[in-house]
N, CA, C and O atoms as a GROMACS GRO file, in nm:
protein
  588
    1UNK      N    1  -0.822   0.688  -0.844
    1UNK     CA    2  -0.735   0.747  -0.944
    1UNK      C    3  -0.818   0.816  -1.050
    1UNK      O    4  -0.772   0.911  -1.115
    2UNK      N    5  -0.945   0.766  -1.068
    2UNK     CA    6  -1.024   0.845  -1.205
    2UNK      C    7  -1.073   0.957  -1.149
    2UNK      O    8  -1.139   1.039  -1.213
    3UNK      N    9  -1.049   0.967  -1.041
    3UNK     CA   10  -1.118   1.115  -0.978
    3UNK      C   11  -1.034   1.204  -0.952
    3UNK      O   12  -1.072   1.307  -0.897
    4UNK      N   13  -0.908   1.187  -0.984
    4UNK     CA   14  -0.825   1.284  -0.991
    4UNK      C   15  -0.811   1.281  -1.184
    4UNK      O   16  -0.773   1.384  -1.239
    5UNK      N   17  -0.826   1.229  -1.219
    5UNK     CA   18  -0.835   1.234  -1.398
    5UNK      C   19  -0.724   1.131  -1.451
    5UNK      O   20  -0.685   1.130  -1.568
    6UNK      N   21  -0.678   1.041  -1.350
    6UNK     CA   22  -0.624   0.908  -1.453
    6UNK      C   23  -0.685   0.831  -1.501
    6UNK      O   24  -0.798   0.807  -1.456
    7UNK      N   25  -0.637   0.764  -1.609
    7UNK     CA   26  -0.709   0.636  -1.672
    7UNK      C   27  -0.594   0.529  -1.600
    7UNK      O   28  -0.480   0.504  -1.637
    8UNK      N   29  -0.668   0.483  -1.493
    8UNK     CA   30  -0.562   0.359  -1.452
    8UNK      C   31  -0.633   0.239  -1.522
    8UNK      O   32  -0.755   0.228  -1.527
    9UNK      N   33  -0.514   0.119  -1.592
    9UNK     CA   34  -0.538   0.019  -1.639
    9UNK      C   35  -0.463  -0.090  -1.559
    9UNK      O   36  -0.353  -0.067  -1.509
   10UNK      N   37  -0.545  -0.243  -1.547
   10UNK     CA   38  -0.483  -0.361  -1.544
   10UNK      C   39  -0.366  -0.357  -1.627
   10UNK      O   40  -0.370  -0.320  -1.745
   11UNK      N   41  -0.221  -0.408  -1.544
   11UNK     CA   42  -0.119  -0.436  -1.591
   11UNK      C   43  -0.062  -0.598  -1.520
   11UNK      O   44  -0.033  -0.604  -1.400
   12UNK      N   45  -0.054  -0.695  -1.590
   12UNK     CA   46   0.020  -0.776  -1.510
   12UNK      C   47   0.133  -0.742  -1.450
   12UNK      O   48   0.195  -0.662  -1.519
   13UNK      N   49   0.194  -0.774  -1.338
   13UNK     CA   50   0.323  -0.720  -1.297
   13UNK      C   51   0.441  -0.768  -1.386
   13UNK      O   52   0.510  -0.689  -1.450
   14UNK      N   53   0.458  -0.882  -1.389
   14UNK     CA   54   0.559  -0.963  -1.466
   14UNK      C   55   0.610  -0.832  -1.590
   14UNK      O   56   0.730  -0.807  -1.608
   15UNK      N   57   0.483  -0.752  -1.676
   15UNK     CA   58   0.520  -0.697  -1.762
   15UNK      C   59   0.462  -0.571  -1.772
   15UNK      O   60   0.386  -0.532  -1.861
   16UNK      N   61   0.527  -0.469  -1.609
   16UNK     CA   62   0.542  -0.378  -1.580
   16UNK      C   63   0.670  -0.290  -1.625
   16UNK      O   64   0.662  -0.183  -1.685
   17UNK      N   65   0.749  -0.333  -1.598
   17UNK     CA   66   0.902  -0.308  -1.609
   17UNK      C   67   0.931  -0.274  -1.744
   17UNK      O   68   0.996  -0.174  -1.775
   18UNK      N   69   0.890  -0.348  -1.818
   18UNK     CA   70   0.874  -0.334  -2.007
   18UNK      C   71   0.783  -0.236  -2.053
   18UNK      O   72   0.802  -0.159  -2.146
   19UNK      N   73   0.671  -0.246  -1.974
   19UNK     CA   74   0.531  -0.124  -1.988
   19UNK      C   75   0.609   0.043  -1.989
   19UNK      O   76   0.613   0.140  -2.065
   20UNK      N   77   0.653   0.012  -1.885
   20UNK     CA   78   0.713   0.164  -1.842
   20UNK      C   79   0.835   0.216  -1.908
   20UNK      O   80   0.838   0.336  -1.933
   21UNK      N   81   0.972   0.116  -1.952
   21UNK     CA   82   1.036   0.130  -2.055
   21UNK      C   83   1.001   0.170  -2.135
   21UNK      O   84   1.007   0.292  -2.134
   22UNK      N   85   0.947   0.112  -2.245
   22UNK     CA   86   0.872   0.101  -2.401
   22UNK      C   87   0.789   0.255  -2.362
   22UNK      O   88   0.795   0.316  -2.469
   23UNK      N   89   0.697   0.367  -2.235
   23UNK     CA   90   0.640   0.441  -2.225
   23UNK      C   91   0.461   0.376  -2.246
   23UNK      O   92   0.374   0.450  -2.202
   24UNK      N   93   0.420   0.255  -2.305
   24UNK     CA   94   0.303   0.222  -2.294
   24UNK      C   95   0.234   0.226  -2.171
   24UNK      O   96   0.115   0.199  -2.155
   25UNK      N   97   0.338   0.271  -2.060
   25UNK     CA   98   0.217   0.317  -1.893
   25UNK      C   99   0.292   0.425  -1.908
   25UNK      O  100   0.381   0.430  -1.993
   26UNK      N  101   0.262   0.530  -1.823
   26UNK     CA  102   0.280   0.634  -1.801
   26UNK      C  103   0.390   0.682  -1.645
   26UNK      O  104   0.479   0.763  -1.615
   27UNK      N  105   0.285   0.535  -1.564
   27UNK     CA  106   0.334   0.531  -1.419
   27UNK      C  107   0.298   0.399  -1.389
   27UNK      O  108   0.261   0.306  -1.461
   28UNK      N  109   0.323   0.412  -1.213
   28UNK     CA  110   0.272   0.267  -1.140
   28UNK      C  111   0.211   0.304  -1.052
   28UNK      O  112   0.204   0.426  -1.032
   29UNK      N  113   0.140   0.210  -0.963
   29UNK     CA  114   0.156   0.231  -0.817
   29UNK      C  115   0.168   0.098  -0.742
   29UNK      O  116   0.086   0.006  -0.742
   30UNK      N  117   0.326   0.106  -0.655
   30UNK     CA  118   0.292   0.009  -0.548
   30UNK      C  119   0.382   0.077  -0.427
   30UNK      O  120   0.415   0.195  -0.437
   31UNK      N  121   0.412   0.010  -0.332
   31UNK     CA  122   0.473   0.023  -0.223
   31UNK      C  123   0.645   0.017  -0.255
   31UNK      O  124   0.716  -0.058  -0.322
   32UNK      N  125   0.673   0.145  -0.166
   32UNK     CA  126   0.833   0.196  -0.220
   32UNK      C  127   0.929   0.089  -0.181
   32UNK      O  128   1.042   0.099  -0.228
   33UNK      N  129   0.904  -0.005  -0.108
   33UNK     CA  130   1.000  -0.148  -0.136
   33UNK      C  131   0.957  -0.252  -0.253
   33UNK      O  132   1.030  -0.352  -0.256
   34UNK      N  133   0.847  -0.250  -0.358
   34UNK     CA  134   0.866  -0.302  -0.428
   34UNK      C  135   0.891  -0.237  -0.554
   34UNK      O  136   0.942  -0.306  -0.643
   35UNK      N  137   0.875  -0.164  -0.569
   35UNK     CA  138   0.930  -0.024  -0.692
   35UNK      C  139   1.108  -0.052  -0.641
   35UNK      O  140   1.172  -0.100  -0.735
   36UNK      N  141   1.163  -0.037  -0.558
   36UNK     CA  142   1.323  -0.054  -0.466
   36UNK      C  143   1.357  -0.184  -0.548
   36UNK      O  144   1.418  -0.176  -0.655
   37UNK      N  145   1.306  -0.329  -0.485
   37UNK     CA  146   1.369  -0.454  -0.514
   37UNK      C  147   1.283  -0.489  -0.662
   37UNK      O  148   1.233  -0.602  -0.658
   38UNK      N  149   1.270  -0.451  -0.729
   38UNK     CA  150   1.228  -0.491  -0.897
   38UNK      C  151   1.268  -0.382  -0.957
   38UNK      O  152   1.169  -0.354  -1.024
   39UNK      N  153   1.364  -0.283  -0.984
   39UNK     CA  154   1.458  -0.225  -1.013
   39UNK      C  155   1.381  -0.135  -1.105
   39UNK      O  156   1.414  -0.120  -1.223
   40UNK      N  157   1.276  -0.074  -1.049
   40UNK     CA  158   1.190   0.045  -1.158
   40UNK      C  159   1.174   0.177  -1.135
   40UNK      O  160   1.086   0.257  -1.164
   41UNK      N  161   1.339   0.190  -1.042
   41UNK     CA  162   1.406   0.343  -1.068
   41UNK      C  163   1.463   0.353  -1.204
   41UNK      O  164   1.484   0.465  -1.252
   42UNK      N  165   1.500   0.207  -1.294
   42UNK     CA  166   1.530   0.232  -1.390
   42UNK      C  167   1.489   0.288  -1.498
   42UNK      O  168   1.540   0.344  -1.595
   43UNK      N  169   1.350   0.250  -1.448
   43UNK     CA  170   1.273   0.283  -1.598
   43UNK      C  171   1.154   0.393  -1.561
   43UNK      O  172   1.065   0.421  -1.642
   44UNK      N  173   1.163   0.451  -1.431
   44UNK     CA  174   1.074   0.545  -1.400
   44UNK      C  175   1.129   0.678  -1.268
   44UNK      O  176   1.166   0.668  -1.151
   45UNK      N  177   1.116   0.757  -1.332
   45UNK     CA  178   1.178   0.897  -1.342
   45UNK      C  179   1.158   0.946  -1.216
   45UNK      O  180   1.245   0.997  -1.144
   46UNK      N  181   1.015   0.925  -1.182
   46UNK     CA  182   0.962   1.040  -1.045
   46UNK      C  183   0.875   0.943  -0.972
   46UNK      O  184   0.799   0.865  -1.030
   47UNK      N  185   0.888   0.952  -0.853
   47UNK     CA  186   0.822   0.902  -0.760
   47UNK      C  187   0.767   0.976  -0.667
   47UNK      O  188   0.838   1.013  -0.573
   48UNK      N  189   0.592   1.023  -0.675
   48UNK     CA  190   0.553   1.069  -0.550
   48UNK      C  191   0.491   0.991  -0.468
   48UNK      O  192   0.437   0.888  -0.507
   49UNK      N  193   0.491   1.039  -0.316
   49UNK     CA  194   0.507   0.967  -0.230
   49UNK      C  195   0.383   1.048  -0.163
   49UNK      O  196   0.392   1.160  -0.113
   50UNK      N  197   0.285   0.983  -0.170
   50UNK     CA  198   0.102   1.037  -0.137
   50UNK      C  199   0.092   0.928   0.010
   50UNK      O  200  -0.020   0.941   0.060
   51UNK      N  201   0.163   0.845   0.075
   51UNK     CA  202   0.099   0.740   0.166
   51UNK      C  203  -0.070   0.765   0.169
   51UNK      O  204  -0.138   0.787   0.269
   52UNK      N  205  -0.115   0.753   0.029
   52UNK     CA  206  -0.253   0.688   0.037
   52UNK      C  207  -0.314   0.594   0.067
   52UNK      O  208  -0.429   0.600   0.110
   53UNK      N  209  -0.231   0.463   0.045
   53UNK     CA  210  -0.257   0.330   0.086
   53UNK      C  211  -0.218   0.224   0.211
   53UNK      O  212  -0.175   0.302   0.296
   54UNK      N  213  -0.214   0.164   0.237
   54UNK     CA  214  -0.100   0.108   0.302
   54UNK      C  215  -0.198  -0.033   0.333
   54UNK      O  216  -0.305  -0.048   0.390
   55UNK      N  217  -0.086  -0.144   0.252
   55UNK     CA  218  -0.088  -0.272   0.245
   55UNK      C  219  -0.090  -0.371   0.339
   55UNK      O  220   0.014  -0.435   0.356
   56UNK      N  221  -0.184  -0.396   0.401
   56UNK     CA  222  -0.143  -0.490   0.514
   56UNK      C  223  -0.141  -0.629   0.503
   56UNK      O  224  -0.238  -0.658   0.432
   57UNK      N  225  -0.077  -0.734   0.538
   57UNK     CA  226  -0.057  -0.836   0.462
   57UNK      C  227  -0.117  -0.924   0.581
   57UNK      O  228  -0.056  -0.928   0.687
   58UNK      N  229  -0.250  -1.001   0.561
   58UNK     CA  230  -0.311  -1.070   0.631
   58UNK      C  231  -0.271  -1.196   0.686
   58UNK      O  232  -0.186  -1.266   0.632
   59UNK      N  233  -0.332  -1.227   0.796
   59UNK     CA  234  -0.256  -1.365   0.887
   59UNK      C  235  -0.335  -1.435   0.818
   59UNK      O  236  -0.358  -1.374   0.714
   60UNK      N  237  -0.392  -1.536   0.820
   60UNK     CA  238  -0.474  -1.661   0.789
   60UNK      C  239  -0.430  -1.789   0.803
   60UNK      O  240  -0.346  -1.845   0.733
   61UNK      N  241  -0.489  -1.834   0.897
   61UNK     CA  242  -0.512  -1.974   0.892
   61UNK      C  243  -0.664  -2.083   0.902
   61UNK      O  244  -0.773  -2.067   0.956
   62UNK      N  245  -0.612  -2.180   0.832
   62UNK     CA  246  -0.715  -2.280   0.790
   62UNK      C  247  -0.806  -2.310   0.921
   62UNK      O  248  -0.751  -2.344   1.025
   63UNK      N  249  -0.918  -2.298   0.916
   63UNK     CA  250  -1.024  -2.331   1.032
   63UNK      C  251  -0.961  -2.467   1.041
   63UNK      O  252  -0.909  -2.480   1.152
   64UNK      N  253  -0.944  -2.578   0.962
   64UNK     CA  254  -0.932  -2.678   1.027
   64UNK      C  255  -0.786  -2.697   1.087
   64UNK      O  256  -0.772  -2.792   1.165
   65UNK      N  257  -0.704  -2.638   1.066
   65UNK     CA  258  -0.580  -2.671   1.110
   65UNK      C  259  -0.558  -2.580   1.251
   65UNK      O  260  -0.466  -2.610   1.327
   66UNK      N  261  -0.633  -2.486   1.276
   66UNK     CA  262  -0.727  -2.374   1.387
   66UNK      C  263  -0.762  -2.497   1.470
   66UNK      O  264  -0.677  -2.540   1.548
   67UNK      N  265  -0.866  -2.550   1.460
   67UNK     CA  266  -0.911  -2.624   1.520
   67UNK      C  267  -0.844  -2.754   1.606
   67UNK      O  268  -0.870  -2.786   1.722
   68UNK      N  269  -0.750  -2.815   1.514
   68UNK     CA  270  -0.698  -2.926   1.557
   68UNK      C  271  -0.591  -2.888   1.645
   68UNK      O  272  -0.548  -2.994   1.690
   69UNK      N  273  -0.504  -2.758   1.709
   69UNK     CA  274  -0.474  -2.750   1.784
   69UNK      C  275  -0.481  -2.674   1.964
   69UNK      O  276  -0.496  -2.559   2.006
   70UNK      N  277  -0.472  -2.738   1.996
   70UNK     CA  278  -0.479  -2.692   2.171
   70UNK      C  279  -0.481  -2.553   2.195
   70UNK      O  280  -0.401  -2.469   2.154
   71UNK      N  281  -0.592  -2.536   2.274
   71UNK     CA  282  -0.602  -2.396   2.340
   71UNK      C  283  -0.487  -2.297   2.348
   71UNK      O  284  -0.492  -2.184   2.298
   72UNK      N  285  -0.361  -2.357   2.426
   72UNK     CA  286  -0.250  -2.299   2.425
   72UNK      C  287  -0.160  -2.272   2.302
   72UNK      O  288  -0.101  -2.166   2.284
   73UNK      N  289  -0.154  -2.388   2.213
   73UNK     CA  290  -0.070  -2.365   2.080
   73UNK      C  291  -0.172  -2.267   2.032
   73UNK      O  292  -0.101  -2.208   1.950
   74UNK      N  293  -0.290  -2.206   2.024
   74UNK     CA  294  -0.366  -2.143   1.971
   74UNK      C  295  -0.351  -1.967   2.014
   74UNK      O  296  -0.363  -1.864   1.947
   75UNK      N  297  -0.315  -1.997   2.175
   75UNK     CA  298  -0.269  -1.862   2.205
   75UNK      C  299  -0.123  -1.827   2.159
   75UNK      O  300  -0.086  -1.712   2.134
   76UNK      N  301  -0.038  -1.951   2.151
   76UNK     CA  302   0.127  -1.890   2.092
   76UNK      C  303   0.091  -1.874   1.943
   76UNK      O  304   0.162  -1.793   1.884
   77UNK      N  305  -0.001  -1.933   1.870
   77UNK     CA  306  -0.013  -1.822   1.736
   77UNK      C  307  -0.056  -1.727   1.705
   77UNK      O  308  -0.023  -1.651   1.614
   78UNK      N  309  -0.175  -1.717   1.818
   78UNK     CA  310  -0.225  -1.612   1.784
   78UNK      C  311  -0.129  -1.457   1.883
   78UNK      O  312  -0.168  -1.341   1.869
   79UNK      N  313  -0.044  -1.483   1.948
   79UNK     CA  314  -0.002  -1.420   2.017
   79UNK      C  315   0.167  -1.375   1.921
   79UNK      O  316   0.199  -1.256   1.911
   80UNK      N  317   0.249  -1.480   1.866
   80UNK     CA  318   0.315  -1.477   1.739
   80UNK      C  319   0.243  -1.446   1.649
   80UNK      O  320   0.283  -1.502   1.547
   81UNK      N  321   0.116  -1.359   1.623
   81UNK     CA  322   0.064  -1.308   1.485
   81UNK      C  323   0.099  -1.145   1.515
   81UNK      O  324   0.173  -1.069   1.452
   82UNK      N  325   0.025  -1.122   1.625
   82UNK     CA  326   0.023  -1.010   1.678
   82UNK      C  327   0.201  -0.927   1.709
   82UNK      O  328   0.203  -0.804   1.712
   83UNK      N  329   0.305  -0.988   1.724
   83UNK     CA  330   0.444  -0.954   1.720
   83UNK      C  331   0.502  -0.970   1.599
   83UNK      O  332   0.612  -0.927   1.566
   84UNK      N  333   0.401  -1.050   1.513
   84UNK     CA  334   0.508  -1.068   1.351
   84UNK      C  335   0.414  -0.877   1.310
   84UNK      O  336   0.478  -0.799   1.240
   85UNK      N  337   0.310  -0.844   1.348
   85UNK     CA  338   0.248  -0.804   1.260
   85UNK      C  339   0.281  -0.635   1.306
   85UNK      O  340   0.267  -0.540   1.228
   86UNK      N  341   0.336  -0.621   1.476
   86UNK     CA  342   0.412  -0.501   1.484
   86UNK      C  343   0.578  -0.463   1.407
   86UNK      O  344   0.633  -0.370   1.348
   87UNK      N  345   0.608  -0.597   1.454
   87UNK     CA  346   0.753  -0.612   1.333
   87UNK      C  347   0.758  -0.604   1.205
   87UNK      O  348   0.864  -0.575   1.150
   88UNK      N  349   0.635  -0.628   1.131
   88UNK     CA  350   0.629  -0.584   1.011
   88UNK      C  351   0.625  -0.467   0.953
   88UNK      O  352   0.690  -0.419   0.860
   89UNK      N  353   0.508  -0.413   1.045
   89UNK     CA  354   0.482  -0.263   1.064
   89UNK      C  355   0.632  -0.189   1.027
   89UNK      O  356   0.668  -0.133   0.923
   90UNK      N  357   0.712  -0.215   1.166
   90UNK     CA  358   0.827  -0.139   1.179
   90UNK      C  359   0.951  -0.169   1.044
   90UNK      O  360   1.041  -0.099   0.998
   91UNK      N  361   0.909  -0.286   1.016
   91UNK     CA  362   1.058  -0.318   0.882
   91UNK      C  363   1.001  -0.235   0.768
   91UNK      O  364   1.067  -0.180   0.681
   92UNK      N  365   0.823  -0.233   0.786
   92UNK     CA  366   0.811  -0.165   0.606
   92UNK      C  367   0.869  -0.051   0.632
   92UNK      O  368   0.973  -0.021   0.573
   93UNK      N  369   0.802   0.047   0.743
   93UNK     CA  370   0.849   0.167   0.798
   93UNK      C  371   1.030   0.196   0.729
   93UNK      O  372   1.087   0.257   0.638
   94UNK      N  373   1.058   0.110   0.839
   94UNK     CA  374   1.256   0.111   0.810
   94UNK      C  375   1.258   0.164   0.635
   94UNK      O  376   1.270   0.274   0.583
   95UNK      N  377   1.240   0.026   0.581
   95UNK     CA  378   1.210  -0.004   0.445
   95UNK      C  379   1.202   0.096   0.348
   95UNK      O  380   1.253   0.117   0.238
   96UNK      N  381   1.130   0.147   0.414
   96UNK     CA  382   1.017   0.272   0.246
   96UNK      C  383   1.119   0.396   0.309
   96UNK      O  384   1.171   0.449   0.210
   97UNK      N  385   1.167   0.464   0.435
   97UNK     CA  386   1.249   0.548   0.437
   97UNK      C  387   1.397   0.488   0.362
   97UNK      O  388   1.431   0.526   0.249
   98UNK      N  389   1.464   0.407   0.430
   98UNK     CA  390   1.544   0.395   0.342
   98UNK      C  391   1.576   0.379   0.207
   98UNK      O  392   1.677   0.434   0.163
   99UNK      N  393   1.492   0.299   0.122
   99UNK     CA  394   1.425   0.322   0.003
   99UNK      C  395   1.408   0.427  -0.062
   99UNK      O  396   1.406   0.421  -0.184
  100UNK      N  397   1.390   0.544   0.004
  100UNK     CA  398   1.348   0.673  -0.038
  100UNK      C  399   1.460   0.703  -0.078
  100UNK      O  400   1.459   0.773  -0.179
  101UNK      N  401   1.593   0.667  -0.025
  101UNK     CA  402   1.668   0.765   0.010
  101UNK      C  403   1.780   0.677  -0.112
  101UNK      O  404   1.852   0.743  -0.186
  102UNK      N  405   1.780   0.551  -0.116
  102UNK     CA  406   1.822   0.468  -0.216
  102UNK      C  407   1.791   0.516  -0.342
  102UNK      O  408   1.885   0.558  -0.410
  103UNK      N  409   1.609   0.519  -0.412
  103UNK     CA  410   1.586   0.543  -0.484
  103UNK      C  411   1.616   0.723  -0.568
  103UNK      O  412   1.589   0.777  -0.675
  104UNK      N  413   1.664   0.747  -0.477
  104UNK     CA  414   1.720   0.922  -0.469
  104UNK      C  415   1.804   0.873  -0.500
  104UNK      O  416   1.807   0.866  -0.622
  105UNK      N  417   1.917   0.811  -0.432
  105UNK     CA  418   2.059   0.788  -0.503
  105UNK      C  419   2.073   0.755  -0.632
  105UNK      O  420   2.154   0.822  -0.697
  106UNK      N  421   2.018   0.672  -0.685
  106UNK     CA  422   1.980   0.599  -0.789
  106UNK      C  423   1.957   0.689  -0.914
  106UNK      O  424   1.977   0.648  -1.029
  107UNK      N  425   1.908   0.830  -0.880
  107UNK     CA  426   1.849   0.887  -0.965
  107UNK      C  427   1.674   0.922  -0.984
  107UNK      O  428   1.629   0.990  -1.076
  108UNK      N  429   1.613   0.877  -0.906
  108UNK     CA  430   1.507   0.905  -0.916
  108UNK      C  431   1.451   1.071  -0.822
  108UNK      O  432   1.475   1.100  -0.704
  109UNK      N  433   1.379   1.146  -0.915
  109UNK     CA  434   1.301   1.255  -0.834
  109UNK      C  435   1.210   1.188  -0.683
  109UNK      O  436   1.137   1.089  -0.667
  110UNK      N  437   1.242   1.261  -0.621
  110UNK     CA  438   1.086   1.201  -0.520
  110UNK      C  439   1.039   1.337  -0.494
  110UNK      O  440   1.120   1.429  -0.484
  111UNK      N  441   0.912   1.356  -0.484
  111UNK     CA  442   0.825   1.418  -0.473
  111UNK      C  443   0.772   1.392  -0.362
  111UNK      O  444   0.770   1.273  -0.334
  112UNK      N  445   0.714   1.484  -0.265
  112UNK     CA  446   0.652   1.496  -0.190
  112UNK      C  447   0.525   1.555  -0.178
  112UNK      O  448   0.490   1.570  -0.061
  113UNK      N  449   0.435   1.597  -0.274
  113UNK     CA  450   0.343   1.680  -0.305
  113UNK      C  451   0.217   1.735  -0.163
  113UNK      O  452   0.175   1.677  -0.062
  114UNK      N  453   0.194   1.859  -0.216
  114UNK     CA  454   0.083   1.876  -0.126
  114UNK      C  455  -0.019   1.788  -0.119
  114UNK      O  456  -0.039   1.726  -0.223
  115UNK      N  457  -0.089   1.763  -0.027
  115UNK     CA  458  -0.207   1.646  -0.044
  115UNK      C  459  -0.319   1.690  -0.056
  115UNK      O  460  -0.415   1.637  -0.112
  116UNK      N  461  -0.313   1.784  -0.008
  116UNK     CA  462  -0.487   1.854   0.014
  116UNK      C  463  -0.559   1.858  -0.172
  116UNK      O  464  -0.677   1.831  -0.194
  117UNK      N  465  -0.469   1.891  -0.271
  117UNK     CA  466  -0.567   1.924  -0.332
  117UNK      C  467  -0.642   1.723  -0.395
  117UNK      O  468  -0.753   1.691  -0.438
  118UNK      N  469  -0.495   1.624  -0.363
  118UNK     CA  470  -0.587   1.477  -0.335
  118UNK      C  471  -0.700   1.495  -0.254
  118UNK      O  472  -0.801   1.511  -0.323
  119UNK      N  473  -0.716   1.497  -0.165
  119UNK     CA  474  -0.792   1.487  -0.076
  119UNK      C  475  -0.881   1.578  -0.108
  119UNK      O  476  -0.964   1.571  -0.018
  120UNK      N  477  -0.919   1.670  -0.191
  120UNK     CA  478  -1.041   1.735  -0.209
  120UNK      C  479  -1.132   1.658  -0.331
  120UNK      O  480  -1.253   1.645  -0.350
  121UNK      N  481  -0.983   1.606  -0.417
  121UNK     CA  482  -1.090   1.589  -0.528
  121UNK      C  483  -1.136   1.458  -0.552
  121UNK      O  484  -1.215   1.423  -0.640
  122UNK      N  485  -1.067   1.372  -0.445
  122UNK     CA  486  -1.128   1.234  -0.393
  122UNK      C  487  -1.251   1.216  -0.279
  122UNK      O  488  -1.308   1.108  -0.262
  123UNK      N  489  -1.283   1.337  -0.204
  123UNK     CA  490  -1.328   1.370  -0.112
  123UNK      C  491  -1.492   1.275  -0.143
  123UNK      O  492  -1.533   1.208  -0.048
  124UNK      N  493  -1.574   1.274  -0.272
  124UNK     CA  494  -1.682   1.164  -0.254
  124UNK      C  495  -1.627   1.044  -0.283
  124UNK      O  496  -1.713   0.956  -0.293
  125UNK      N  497  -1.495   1.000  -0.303
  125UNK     CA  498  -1.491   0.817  -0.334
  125UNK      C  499  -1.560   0.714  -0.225
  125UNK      O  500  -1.631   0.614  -0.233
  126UNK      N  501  -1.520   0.768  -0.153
  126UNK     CA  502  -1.565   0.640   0.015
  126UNK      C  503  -1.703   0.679  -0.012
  126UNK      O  504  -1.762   0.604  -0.090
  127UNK      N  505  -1.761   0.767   0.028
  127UNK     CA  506  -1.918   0.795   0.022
  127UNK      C  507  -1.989   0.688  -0.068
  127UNK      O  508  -2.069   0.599  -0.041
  128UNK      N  509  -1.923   0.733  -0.198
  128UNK     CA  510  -2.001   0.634  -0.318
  128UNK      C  511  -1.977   0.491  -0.294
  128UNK      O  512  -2.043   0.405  -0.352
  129UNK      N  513  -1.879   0.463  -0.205
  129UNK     CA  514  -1.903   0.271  -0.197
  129UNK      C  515  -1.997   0.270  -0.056
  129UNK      O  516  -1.975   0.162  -0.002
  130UNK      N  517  -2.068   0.328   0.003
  130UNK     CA  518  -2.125   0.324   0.102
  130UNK      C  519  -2.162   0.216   0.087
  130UNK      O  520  -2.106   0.141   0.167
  131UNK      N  521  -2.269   0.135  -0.014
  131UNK     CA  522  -2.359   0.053  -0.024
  131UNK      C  523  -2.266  -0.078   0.032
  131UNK      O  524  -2.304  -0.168   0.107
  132UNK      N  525  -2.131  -0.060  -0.030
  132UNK     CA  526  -2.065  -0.178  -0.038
  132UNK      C  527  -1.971  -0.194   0.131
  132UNK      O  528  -1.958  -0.305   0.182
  133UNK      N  529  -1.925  -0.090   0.186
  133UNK     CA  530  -1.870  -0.042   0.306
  133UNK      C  531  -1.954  -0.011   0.419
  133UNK      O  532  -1.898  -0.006   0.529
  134UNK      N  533  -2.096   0.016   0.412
  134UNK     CA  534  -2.161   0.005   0.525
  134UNK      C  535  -2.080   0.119   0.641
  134UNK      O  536  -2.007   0.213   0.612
  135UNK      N  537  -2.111   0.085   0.738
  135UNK     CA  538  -2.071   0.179   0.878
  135UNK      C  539  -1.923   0.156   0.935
  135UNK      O  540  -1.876   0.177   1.047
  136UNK      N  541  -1.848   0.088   0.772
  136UNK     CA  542  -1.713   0.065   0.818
  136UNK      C  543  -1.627   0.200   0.757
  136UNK      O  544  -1.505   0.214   0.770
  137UNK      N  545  -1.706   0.282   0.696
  137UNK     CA  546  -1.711   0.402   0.688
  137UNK      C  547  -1.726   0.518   0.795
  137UNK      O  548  -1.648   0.613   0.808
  138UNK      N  549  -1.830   0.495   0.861
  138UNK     CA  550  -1.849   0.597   0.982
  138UNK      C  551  -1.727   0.525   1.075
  138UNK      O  552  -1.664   0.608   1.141
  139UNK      N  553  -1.701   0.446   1.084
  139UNK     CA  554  -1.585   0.383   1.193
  139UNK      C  555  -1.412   0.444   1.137
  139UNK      O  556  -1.314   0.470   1.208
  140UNK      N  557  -1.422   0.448   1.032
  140UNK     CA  558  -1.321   0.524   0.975
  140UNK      C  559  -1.305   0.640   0.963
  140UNK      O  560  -1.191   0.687   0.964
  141UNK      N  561  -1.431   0.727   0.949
  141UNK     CA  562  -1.430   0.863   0.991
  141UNK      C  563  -1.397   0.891   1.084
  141UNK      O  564  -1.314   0.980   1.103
  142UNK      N  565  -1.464   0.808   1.192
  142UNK     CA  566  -1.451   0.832   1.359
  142UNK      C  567  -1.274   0.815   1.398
  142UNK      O  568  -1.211   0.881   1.480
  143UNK      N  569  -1.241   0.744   1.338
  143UNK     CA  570  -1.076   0.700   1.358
  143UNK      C  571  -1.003   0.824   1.291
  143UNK      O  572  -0.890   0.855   1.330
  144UNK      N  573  -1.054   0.879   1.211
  144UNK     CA  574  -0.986   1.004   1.138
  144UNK      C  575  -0.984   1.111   1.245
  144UNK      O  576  -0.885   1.168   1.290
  145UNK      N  577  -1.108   1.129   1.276
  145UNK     CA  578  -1.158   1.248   1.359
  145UNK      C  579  -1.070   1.229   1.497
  145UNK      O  580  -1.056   1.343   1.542
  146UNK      N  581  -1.014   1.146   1.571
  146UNK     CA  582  -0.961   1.124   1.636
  146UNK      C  583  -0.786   1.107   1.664
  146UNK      O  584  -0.728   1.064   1.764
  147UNK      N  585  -0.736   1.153   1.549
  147UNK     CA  586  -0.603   1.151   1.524
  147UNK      C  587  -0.588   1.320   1.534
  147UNK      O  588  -0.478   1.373   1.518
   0.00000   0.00000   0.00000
C-alpha cells in the first residue's frame, strides 16, 4: 500500500466501523464478505475491487493429536481437508459475487479499476522481500508465467 502512496495504519477491527464513521480512516481493506456481514456499506462509500489478495484459511492440526490417530483416520482427514478446502474456495467465490451485488444494492459504488497502473507501481514489492521469500518467489513467478 505505501507504494502506491498510502499511509496504511494498524486498526483494531472491533473499532473499525467507528474509525470510518467519525472519517479518522479514510478506508479499509478486507475481503467483500466481511465488509458484507459487519455492515460497512454503512459507513463506507466506495468499494474497489483489486483481487490483490486472497485469504486462505489454513488447516492445522496438533502433531500430537496427528499422531495418535490411525493411518486411515489420518487419510479421512486429510482427505476431508482437501474437500472442505475446494468448498471453501467455491462459497467465498459464491460469496464476494453476490456480495458485490448486495453491497450495490445497499448503496455502495463498486469500482472496478484498471490494474495495470497497481501493478506497475508495486512492480519492486516482492523483489525487496527476496531475503525473506527466497525462491518462493521464482516459484510464483513461474506460476504467473504460466497462466
Amino acid at each position: 500500500m505505501t507504494a502506491m502512496g498510502a499511509n496504511p495504519q494498524p486498526l483494531a477491527f472491533s473499532e473499525l466501523y467507528q474509525a470510518l464513521q467519525q472519517g479518522t480512516y479514510d478506508a479499509q481493506e478486507n475481503p467483500i464478505p466481511v465488509i458484507y456481514s459487519n455492515n460497512l456499506f454503512e459507513v463506507q462509500k466506495y468499494l474497489s475491487v483489486t483481487n490483490h489478495i486472497y485469504s486462505g484459511m489454513c488447516f492445522t492440526i496438533a502433531e500430537t493429536s496427528w499422531n495418535k490417530m490411525s493411518e486411515e483416520q489420518q487419510q479421512i482427514v486429510a482427505d476431508a481437508a482437501v474437500a472442505s478446502a475446494e468448498f471453501n474456495r467455491e462459497l467465498n467465490k459464491q460469496q464476494t459475487e453476490d456480495y458485490i451485488t448486495e453491497l450495490e444494492a445497499k448503496g455502495m459504488t463498486i469500482i472496478e479499476p484498471d490494474l495495470a497502473p497497481f501493478v506497475e507501481a508495486t512492480s519492486g514489492v516482492a523483489e525487496s522481500m527476496r531475503d525473506t521469500y527466497g525462491d518462493m518467489l521464482d516459484r510464483l513467478n513461474e506460476w504467473k508465467e504460466s497462466r
